[in-house]
C-alpha positions in Angstrom: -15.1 55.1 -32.5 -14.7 58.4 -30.2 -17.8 60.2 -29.8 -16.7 63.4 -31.6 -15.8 61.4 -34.7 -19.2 59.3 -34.3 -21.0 62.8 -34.5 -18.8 64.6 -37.0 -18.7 67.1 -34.1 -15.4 69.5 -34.3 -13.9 71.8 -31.6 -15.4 75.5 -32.5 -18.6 73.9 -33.4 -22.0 74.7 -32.0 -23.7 71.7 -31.9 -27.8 71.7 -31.3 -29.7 68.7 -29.5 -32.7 68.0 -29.2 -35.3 65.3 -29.3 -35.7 62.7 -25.9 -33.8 60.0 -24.3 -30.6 61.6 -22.8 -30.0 65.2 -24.7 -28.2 66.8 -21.2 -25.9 63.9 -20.3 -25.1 63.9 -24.4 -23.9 67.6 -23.8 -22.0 66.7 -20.8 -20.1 63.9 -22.5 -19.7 66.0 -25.6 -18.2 68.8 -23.2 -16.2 66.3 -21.6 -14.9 65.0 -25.4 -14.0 68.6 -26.2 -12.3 69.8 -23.3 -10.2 66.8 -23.4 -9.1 67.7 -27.1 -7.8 71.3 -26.1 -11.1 73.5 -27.3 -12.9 75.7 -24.7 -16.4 75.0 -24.7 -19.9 76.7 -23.7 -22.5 74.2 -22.2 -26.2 76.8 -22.9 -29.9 75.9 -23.8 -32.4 78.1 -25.8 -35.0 76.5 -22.9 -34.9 75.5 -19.5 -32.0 73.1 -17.9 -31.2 71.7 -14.3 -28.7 73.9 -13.1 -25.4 72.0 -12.9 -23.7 71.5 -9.4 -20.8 73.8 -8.4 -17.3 72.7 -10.0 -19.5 70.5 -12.7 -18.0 73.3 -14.9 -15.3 75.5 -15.0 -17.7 78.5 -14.6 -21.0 79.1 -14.4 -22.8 82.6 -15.6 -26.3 83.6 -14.9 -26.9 87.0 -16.6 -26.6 88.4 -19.7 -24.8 86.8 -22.6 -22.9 90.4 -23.1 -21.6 90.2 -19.3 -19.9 86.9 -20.2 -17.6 89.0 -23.2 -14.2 89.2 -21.1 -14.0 85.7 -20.1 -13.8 85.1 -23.5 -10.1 86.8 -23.7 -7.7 84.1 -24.3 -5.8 84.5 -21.2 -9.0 83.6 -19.5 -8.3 79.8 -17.6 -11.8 77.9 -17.7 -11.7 74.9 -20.0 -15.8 74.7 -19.3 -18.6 77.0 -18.8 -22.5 76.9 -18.6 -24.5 80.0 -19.8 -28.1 80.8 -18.8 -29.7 84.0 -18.3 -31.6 83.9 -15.6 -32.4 81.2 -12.5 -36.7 80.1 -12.2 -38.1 80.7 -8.8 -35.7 80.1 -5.7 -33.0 78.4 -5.3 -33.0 74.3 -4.6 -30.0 72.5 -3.9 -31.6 68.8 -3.5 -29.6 67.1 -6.5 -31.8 65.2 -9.6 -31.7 62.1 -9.0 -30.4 59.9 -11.9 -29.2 62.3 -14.1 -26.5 62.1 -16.3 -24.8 65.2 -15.5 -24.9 66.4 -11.7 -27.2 69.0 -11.3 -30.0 70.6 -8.3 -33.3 70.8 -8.8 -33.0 74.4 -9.9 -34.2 75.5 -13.4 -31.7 77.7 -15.3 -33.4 80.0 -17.8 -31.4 80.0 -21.6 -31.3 82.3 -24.1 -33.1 83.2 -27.4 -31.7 81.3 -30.8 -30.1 84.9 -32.0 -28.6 85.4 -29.0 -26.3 81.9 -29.3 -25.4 83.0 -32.7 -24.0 86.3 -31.3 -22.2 84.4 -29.1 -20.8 81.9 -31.7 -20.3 84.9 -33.7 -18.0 86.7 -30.7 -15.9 83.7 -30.4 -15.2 82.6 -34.2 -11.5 81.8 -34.0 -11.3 81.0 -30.9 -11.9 77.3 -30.9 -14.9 77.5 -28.1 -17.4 75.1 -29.0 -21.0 75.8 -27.9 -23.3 73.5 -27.2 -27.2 74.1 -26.9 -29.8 72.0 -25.6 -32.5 73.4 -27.9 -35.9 71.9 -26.3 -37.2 69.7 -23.9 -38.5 66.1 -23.0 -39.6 66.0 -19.0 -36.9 62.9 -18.5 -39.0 60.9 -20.9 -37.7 58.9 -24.2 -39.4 59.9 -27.0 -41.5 63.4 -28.2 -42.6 65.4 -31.0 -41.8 69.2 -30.9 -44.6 71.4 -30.0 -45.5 74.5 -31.9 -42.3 76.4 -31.0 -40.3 73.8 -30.7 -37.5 73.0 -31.5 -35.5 76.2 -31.0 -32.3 75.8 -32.8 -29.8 78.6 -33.6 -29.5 79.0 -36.8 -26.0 79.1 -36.4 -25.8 75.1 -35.8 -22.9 73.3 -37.5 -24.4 69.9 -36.1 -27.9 69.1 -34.9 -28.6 65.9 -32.9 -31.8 64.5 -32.8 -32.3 61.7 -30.0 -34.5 59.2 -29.5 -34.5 56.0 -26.7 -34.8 52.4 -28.1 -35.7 51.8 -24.6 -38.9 52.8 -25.8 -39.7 50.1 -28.3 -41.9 47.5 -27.0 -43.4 50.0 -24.2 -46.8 51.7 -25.0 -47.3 55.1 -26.4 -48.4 56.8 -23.6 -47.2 59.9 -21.2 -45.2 57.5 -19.2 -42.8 57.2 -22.3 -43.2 59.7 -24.9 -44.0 63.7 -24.6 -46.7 64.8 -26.5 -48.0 61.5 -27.2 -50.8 62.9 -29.2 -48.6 64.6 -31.9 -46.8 61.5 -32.0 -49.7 59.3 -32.9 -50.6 62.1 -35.9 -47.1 62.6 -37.2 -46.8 58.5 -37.2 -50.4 57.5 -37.6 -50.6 55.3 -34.6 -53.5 55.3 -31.9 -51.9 56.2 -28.9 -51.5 52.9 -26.4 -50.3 51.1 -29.1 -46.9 49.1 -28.7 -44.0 51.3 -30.0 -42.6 49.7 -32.5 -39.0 50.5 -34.6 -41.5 51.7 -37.4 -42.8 54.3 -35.2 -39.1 55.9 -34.2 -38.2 55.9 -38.2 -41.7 57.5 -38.8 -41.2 60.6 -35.8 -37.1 61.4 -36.8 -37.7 61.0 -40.2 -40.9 63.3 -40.3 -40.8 66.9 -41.6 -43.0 68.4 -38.4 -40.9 65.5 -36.4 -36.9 65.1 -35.7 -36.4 67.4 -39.3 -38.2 70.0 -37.9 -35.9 73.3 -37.8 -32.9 72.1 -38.6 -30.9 75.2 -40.0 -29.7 74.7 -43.8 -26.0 73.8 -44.2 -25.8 71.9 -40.4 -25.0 68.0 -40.6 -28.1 66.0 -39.5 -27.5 63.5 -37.2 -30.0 61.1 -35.5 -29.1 60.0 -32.6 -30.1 56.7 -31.0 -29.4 56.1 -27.0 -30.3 53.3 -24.9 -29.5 52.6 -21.5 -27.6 48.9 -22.1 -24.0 49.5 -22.7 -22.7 46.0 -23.5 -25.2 44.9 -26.4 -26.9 46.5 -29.3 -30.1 47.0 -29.3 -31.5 44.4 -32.5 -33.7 47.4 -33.9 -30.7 49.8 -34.4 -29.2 48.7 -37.5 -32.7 48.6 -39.4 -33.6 51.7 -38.2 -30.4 53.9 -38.9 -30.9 52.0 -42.4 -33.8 53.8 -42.8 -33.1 57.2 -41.5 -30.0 57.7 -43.5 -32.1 57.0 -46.3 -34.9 59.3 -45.3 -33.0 62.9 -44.7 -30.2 62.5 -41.9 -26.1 62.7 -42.9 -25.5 60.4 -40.3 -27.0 58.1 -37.8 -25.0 56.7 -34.8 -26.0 54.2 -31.5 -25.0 55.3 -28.2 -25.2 54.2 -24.5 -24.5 57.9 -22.9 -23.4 56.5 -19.8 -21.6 53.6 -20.4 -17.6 54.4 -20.6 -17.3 53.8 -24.0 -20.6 55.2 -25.4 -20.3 54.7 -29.1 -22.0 51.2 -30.5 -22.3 51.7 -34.0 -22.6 54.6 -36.2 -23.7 54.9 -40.2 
């Protein structure tokens, strides 16, 4: 199964994702997906992202979201575009190494949730998909949201909530999950202790956890990466079990980097 279909993710959608283990090189393959089915699409965050190398997308914008209006015409010619509204610090074109989409070591500043609605709202019609990455992990595979986290629009058709499998059988510890001490109160488990497939039900599934913020009306998927794209991971079946049964529409295995990233969906 294709990605989009895997997702329930449409052209004209704005999709939300958030959670750890590969949200940015999800967004890049979903803005890949889209492009390649004829809509435009908007790559933004509500955060902080890596700023993507030049030609990465069609266009890149740094400034205000109101700026951006007239190359939303339709005889505008960019297939792709990343938003942000301001860049942190200086300038640094050393590129991240390992990352799933190419980008410097250069922090782009997003946008406030109401702001992205305004935005969807300007181009309703227009079959522009906007994509958000609405919080943050430091690179690392599983977290909890903080306090003002997540930051989804409320405006989301789709939220995806990710979480690594690459993290079961490591330790909970800050080498592996952010916020490690919010994760052991949301899932009751001393920090240190092995992660177990348990454990990822207990975060996504938990109200202050991966259903934290998700707008009413947007389809709730959980998202499940891992880095091996050649063989399921034994843990995914029981755990997407369990989530659809605890509060997500959908659940759905991917490798994000592997060519065909879809392993098994629910």
């Amino acid at each position: 199964m294709d990605l989009l279909t895997a997702l329930t993710v449409h052209p004209g959608d704005c999709v939300a994702v958030v959670g750890a283990g590969g949200k940015t090189t999800l967004c890049w393959r979903l803005a890949q997906a889209l492009a390649a089915r004829g809509a435009r699409v908007i790559f933004t965050t509500t955060t902080k992202i890596w700023q993507p190398v030049a030609e990465t997308f069609d266009l890149l914008h740094v400034g205000p979201i109101a700026d951006f209006a007239p190359a939303l015409d339709a005889s505008t010619t960019w297939r792709t575009a990343c938003l942000a509204s301001a860049i942190e610090g200086t300038l640094d074109p050393t590129p991240v190494g390992n990352a799933g989409m190419p980008t410097i070591q250069t922090k782009l500043v997003g946008f406030a949730p109401n702001a992205i609605c305004g935005l969807k709202a300007a181009t309703q019609g227009m079959l522009i998909s906007v994509l958000v990455e609405a919080d943050g992990a430091r690179g690392l595979r599983i977290k909890a949201p903080g306090d003002s986290e997540p930051m989804i629009p409320g405006c989301a058709d789709v939220v995806c909530v990710l979480a690594s499998l690459d993290a079961i059988g490591q330790p909970l510890d800050a080498h592996i999950a952010h916020r490690m001490e919010r994760i052991a109160q949301l899932t009751q488990t001393p920090t240190g202790s092995i992660i177990t497939p348990a454990l990822i039900i207990a975060l996504l599934a938990h109200p202050a956890g991966g259903l934290k913020g998700i707008p009413r009306g947007a389809s709730r998927v959980a998202v499940l990466t891992q880095h091996d794209g050649h063989a399921l991971h034994p843990a995914a079946p029981q755990i997407m079990a369990a989530l659809r049964a605890r509060g997500f529409d959908r659940t759905v295995t991917i490798a994000p980097r592997a060519s065909q990233p879809v392993l098994l969906c629910n």
